[in-house]
C-alpha positions as CSV (number, residue, x, y, z in Angstrom):
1,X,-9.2,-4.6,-17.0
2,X,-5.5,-4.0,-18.0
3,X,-5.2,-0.8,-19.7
4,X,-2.5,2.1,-21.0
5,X,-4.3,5.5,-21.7
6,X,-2.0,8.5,-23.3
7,X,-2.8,12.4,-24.2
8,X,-1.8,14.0,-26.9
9,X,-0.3,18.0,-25.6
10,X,1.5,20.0,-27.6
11,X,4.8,18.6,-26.4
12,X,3.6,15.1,-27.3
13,X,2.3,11.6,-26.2
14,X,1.9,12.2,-22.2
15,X,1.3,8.6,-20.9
16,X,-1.5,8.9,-18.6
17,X,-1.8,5.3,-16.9
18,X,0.9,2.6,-18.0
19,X,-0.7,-1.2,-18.0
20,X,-3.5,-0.6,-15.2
21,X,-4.8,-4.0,-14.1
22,X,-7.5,-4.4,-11.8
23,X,-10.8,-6.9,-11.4
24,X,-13.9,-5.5,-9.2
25,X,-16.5,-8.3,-7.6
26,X,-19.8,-7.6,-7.5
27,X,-20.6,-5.9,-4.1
28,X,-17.2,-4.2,-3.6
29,X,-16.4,-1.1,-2.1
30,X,-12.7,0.3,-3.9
31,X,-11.2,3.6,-3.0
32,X,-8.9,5.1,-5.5
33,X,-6.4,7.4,-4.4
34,X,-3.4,8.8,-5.2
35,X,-1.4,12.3,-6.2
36,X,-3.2,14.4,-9.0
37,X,-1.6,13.0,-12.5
38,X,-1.7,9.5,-11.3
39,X,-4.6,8.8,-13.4
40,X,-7.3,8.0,-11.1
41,X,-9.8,10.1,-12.7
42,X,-9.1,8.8,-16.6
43,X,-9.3,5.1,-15.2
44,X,-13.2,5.9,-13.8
45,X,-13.4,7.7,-17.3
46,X,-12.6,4.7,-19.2
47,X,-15.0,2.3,-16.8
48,X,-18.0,4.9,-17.5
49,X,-17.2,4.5,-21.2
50,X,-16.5,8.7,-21.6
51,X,-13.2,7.3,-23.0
52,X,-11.6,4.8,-25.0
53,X,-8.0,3.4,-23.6
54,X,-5.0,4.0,-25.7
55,X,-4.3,0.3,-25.1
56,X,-6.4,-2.7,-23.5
57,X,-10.3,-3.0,-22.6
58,X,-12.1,-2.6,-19.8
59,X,-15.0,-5.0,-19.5
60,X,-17.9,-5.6,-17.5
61,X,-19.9,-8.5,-17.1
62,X,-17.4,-10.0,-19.6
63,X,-18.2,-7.4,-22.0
64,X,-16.1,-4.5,-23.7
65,X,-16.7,-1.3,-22.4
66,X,-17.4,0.6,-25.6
67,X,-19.4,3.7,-24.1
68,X,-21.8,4.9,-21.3
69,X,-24.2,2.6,-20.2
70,X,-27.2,2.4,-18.0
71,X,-25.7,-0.5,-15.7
72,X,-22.5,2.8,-14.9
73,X,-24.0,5.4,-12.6
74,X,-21.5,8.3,-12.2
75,X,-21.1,11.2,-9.5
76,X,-19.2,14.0,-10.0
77,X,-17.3,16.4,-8.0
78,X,-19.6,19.2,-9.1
79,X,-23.8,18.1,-8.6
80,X,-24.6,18.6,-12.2
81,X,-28.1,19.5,-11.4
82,X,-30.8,21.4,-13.1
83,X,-31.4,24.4,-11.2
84,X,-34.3,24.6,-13.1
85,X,-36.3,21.4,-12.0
86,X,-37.0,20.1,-8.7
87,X,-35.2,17.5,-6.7
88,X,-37.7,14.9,-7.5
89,X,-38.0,15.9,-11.4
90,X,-34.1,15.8,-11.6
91,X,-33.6,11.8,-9.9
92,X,-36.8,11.0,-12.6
93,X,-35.1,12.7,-15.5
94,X,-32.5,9.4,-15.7
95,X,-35.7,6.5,-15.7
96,X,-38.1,8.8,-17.9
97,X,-35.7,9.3,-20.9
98,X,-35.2,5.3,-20.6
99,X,-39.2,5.1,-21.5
100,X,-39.8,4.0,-17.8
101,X,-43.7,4.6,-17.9
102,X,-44.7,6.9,-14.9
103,X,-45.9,5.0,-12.2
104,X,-42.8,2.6,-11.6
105,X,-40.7,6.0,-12.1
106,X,-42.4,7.1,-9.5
107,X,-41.9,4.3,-7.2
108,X,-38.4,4.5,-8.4
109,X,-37.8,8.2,-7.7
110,X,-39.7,7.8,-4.0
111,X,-37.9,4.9,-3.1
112,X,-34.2,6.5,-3.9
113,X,-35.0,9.7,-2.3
114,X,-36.2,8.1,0.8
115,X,-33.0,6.4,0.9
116,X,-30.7,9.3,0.4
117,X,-32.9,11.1,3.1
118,X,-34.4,13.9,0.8
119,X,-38.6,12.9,0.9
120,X,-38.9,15.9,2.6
121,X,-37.3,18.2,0.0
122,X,-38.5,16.4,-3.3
123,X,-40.4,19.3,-4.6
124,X,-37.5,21.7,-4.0
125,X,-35.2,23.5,-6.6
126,X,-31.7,22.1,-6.5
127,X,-30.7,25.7,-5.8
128,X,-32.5,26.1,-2.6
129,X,-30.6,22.5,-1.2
130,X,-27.2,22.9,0.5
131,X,-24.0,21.2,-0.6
132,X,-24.6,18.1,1.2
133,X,-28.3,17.5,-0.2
134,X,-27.4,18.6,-3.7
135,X,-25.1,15.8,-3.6
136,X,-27.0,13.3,-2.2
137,X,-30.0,14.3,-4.8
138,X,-26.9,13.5,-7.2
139,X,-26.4,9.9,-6.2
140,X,-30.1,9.6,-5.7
141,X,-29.8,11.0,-9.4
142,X,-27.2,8.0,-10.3
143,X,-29.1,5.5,-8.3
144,X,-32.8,6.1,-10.2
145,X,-30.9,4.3,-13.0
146,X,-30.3,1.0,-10.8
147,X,-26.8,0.7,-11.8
148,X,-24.7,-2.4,-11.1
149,X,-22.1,-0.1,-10.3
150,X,-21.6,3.4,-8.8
151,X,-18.4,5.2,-10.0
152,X,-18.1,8.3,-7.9
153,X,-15.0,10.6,-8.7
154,X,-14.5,12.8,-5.3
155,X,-17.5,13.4,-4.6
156,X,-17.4,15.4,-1.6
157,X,-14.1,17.4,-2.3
158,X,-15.9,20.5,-2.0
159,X,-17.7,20.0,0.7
160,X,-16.6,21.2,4.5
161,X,-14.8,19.1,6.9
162,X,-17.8,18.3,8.8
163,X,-20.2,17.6,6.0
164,X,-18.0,15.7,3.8
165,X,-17.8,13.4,6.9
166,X,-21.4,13.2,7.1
167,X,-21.8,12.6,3.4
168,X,-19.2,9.4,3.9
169,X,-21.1,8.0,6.5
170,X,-23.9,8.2,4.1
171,X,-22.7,7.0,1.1
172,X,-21.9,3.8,3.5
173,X,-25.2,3.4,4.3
174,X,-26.3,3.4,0.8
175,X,-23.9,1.1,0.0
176,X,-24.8,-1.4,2.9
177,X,-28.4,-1.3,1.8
178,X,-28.2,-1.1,-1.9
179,X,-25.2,-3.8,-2.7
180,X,-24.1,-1.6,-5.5
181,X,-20.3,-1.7,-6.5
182,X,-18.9,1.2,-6.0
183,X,-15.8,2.4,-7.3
184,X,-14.4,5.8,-5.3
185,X,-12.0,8.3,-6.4
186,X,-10.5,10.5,-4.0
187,X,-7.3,12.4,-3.1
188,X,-8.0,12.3,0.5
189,X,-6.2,9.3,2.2
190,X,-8.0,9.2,5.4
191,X,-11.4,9.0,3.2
192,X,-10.0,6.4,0.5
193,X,-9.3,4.5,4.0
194,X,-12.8,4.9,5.7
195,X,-15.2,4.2,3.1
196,X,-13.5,1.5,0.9
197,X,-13.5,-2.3,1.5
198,X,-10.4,-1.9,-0.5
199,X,-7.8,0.1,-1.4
200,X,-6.2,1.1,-4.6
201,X,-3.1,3.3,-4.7
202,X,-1.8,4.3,-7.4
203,X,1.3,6.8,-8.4
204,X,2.3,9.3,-11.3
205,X,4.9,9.5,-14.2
206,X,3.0,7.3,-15.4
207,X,0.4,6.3,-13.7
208,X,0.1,3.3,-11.9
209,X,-1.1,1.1,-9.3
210,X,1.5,0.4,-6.2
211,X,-0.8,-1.0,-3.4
212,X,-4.1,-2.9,-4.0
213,X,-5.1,-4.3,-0.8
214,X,-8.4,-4.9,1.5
215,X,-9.5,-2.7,4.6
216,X,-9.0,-4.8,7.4
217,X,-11.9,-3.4,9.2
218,X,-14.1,-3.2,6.3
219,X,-16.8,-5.7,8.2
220,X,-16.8,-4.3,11.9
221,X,-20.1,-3.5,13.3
222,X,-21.4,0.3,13.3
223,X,-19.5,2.5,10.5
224,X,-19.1,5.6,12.7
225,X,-16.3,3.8,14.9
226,X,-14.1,3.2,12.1
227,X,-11.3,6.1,12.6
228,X,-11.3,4.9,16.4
229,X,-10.1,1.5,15.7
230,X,-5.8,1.4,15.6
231,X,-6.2,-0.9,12.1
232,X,-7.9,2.4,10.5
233,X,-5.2,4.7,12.2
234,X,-2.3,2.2,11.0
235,X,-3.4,1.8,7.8
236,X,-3.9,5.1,7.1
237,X,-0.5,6.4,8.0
238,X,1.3,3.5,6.4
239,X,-0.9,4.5,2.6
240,X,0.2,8.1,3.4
241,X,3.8,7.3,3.9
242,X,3.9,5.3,1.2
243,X,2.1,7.8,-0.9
244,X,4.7,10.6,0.3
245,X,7.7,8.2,-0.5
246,X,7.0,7.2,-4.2
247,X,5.6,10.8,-5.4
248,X,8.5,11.6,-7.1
249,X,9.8,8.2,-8.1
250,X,10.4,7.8,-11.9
């Protein structure tokens, strides 16, 4: 994609993102992070087709991006549940409006919540799930639709300390078993640094990207001992410095 995006206010064109070029492989893991007003959120807004770029395309498999699409899962900050149906009727509600007849959604449906780790709870109202669950029914949700690519826009920013590091751990694991590209938007710098394969960094005024760059420890055995190794610690301080240093470059 290369792509400009501006808002109209009342005090006029407010440039949003200012020639945002990026290219995502299949099986990619990319954090995007950076100060709010940057533009994080509008670029995964533009990928999931909810809105059209002032300027460029984004494409995907070659394609313009010229609305929402089934290969696009999305995962918001907020669950977006119906507290209304259960767990299970809410990951089938995605494959069952697609005309998927019943018994492959309900293979579908039993083999995404077995994989977010909610079998147990299927029949449950959203309501009754904590913040962690609800969340994971939400990707099990976004999942149900087999999407080539998972756009995720900070997920676990509500959560607590301790469960938002739990849900990162499982969000890798999904990941790892699923393949699916994945494309993470997050303010937190130590999170954009633990779960990504990559790293985008982008800046305000307008917003664009000033760091694209790999994790280097993105293919060391056993995800949980990550934030021990110095290459996490290093590369987490450096994004942060360097996050804290352009904020209020023009």
């Amino acid at each position: 994609m290369d792509v400009s995006h501006e808002f109209d206010t009342k005090l006029g064109a407010r440039v949003a993102m200012s020639e945002v070029s990026m290219h995502v492989a299949p099986g990619e893991f990319v954090s995007i992070v950076g100060p709010s007003g940057c533009g994080k959120s509008t670029l995964l807004s533009i990928v999931a087709g909810f809105q059209t770029p002032s300027a460029g395309h984004a494409f995907i498999d070659g394609a313009v991006i010229a609305g929402p699409g089934a290969e696009r899962g999305m995962v918001f900050q907020q669950h977006r549940l119906f507290p209304w149906m259960s767990v299970r009727s809410n990951v089938e509600f995605g494959p069952k409006m697609a005309g998927v007849e019943t018994g492959e959604r309900r293979r579908i449906t039993d083999e995404v919540l077995e994989l977010v780790g909610l079998s147990d709870v299927a029949e449950s109202h959203t309501y009754e799930l904590s913040g962690g669950m609800q969340q994971r029914a939400a990707i099990a949700r976004a999942l149900a639709a087999q999407p080539k690519v998972l756009l995720m826009d900070e997920p676990f920013s509500a959560l607590d300390a301790l469960t938002r590091e739990r849900m990162q751990d499982e969000v890798l694991r999904i990941w790892e078993r699923t393949g699916v590209t994945v494309l993470f938007v997050t303010h937190s710098v130590d999170e954009a640094v633990y779960v990504g394969t990559r790293v985008i960094a982008m800046k305000a005024h307008p917003g664009r990207i000033i760091l694209d760059t790999p994790t280097p420890f993105a293919q060391a055995q056993g995800i949980e001992h990550r934030r021990r190794q110095p290459s996490f610690v290093t590369m987490r301080d450096e994004l942060t410095e360097l996050l804290r240093t352009t904020a209020f470059e023009d």
